[in-house]
C-alpha positions in Angstrom: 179.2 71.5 19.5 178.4 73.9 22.3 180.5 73.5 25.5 179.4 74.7 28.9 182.5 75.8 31.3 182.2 76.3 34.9 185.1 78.3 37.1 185.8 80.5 34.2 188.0 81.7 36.1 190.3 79.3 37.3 193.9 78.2 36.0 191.8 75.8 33.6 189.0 77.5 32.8 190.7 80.8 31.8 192.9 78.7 29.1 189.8 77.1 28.2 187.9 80.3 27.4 191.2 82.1 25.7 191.5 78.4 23.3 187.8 78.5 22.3 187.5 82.0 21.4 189.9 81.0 18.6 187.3 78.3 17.6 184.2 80.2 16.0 182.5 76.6 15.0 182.3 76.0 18.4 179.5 77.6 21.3 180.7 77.6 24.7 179.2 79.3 27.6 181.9 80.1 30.2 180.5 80.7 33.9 182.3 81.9 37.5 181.0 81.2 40.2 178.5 84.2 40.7 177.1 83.5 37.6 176.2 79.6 38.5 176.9 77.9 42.3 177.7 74.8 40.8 176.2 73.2 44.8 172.7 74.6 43.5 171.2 71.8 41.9 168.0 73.8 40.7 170.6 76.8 39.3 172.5 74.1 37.9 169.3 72.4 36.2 167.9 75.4 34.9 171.1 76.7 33.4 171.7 73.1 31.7 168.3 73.2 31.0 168.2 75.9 29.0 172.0 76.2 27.2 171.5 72.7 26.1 175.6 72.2 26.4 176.7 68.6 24.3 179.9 69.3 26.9 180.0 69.9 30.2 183.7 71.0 31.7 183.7 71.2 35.3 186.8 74.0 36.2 185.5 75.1 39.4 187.0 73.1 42.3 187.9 74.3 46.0 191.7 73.6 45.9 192.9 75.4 49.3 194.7 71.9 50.4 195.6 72.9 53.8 191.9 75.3 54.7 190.2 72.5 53.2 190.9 70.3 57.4 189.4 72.7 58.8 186.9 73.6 56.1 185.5 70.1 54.9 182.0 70.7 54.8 182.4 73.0 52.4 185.0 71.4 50.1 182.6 68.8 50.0 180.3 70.8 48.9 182.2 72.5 45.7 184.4 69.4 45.2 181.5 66.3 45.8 178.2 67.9 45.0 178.3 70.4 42.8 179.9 68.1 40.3 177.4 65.7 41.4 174.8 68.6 40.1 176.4 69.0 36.7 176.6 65.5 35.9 172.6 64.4 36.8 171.9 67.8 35.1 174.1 66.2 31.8 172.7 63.3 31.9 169.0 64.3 31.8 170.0 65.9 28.7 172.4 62.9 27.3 175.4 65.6 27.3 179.1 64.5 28.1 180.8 65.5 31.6 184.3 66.0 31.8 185.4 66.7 35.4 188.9 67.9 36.7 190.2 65.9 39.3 193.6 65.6 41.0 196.6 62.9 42.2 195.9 63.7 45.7 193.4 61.2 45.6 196.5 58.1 46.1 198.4 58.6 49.1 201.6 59.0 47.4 203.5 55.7 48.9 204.0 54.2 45.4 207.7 53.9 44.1 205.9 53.8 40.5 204.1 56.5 38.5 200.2 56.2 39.3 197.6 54.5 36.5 194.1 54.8 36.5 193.8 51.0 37.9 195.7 51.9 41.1 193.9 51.8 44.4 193.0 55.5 46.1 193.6 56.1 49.2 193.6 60.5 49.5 195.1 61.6 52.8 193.4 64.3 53.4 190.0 66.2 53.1 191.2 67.6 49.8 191.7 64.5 48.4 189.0 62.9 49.6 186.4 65.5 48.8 188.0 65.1 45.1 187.5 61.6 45.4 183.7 61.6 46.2 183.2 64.1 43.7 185.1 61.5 41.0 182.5 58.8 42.2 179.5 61.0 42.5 179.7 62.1 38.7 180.7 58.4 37.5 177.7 56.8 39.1 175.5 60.3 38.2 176.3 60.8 34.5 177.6 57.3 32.3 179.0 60.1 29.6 181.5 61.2 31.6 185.6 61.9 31.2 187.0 62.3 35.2 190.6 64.0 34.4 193.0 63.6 37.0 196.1 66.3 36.6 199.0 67.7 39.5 201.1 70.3 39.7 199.4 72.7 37.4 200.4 76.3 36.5 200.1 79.2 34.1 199.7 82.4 33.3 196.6 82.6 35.4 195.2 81.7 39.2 198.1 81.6 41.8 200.8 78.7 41.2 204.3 77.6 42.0 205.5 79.3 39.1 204.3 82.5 40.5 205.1 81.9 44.0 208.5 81.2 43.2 208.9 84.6 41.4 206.9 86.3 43.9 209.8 85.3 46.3 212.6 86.2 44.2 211.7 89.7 44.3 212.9 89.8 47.9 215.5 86.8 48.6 218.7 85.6 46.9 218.4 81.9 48.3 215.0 79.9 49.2 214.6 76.8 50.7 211.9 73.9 48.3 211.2 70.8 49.3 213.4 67.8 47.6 211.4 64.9 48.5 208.4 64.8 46.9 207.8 64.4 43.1 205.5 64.9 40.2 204.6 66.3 36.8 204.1 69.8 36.9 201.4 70.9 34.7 200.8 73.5 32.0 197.3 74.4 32.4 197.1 75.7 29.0 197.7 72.2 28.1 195.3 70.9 30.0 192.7 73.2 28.1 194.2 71.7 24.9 193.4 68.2 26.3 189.8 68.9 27.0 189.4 70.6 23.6 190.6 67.4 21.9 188.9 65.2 23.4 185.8 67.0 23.6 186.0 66.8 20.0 186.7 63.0 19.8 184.3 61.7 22.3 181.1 62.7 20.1 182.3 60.4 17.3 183.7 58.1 19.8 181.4 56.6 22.9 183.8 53.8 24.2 186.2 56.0 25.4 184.3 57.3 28.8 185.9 56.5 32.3 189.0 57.9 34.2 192.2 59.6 32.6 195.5 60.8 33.9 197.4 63.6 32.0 200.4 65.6 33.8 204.0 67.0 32.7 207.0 65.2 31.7 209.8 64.9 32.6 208.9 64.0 36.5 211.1 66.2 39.0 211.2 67.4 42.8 209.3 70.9 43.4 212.9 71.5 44.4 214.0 70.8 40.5 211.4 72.4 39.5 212.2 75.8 41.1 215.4 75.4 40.0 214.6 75.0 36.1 211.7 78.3 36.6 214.6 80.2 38.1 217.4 79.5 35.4 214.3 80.1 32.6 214.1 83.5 34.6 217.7 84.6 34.5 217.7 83.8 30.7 214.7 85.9 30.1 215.7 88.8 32.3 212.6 88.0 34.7 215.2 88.0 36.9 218.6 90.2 37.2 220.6 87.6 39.8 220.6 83.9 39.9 218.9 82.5 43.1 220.3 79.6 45.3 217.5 76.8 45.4 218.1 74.5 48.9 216.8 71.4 48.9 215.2 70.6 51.8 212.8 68.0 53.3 209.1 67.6 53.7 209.7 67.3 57.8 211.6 71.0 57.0 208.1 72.1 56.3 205.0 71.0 58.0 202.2 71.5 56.8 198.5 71.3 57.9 197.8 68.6 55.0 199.9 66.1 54.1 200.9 66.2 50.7 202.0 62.7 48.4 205.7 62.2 48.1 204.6 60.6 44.9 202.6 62.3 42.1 203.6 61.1 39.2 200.8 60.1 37.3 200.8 57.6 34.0 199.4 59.4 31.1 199.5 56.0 28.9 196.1 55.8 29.0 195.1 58.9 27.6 197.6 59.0 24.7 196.7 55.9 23.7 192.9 56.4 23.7 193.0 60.4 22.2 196.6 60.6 21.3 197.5 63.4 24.1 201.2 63.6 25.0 201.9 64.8 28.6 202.6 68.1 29.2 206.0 69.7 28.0 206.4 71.9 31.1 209.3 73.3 30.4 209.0 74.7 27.2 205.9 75.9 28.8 208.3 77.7 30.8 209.4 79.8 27.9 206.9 82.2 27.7 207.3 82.6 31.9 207.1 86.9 31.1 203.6 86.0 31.3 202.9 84.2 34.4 204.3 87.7 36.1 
């Protein structure tokens, strides 16, 4: 199998690279973005062209929520039409996409954990540049997984993990929003994900179309900091324990509005690949190396 990975990079892509090295049967070409502007479509073409990938991942994404109002045009660009680019280029070649997408394509009004079936509605130019690119590779490439994820951090990229011990270093209490709630993310299990199913879908061609995979158990960013900063004190990250207010989204404004609901049901995907969610917080146990 040979596997080609764009945003090397990234939160994902980094995990990805580090997994597949351990996997010698496998071929993988890992690119960042200097090596291929995924919004080229001749680059794009020629380097598909030429690797020959049975895999495409797509790991490079613009995620700057809040620049991204001011900045559409070119979100649209990295989030629409470059993954619009890798999947014709994979489908001239009958090779799989799977494309990383994102919960900020609902609005986040739901009182239930998001399926796959549910309606989109993205409230801002984040979300809906995720959203076109979603559509664009569906209708460009029929081989294609779209992987929808929130909250996701690791050892690499910047995070909430890494913000939150960023602000320890200098504060004893710090204020995280209560009201909003999701499944934070491991993004080495996201890697994991991909890897298995990259390895099921060439024996198994019905299994193409949308999946949701996020942590478990659901919590507040607010509980969230809470468990990263007890993990912390136990691991002697840090040397006193920090006061975690709760406070509301209307506390902090924010150019973007974020979805007071992200949890997202990962049924789908365990049934299909058998890929439980995310167990974020014994993720959280090897937090010495998200410093």
């Amino acid at each position: 199998m040979k596997i080609l990975i764009t945003g090397k990079n990234g939160q994902v892509g980094s995990c990805l690279v580090d997994l597949l090295e351990a996997h010698t049967e496998l071929t993988f070409l890992a690119l960042d973005r200097e090596e291929l502007d995924i919004t080229d479509p001749i680059q794009v073409d020629k380097i598909v062209s030429e690797f020959r990938p049975n895999i495409i991942v797509n790991a490079a994404a613009y995620t700057a929520v809040d620049t991204a109002e001011q900045e559409c045009e070119l979100a649209n660009a990295i989030n629409r039409d470059g993954p619009q680019n890798l999947a014709l280029a994979a489908n001239k070649i009958n090779a799989v996409i799977i494309h990383i997408s994102t919960d900020y394509v609902f609005n986040g009004d739901s009182a239930e954990s998001y399926t796959e079936l549910d309606v989109t509605a993205p409230q801002g130019e984040y979300g809906r540049s995720k959203l076109a690119g979603e559509q664009a590779v569906a209708q460009a490439c029929p081989k294609h997984i779209i992987l929808r994820t929130a909250w996701v951090f690791g050892e690499h990229g910047n995070n909430f993990v890494k913000t939150m011990l960023r602000l320890a270093k200098t504060r004893d209490t710090i204020g995280v929003v209560a009201d909003q709630f999701g499944g934070p993310t491991n993004a080495d299990d996201i890697a994991k994900a991909i890897l298995t199913i990259s390895k099921q879908i060439a024996h198994d061609s019905h299994s193409y179309g949308i999946y949701h995979f996020s942590g478990f158990p659901y919590v507040s960013w607010h509980s969230f900091a809470q468990k990263i900063f007890e993990i912390a004190l136990e691991q002697n990250v840090l040397v006193q324990p920090i006061k975690v207010n709760p406070i509301t989204t209307l506390d902090y404004p924010t150019p973007a509005k974020r979805p007071a609901n992200s949890r997202l049901n990962c049924d789908k995907i365990y049934n299909a690949f058998g890929i439980k969610q995310s167990d974020w917080q014994a993720a959280l146990t090897r937090i010495k190396e998200y410093l």
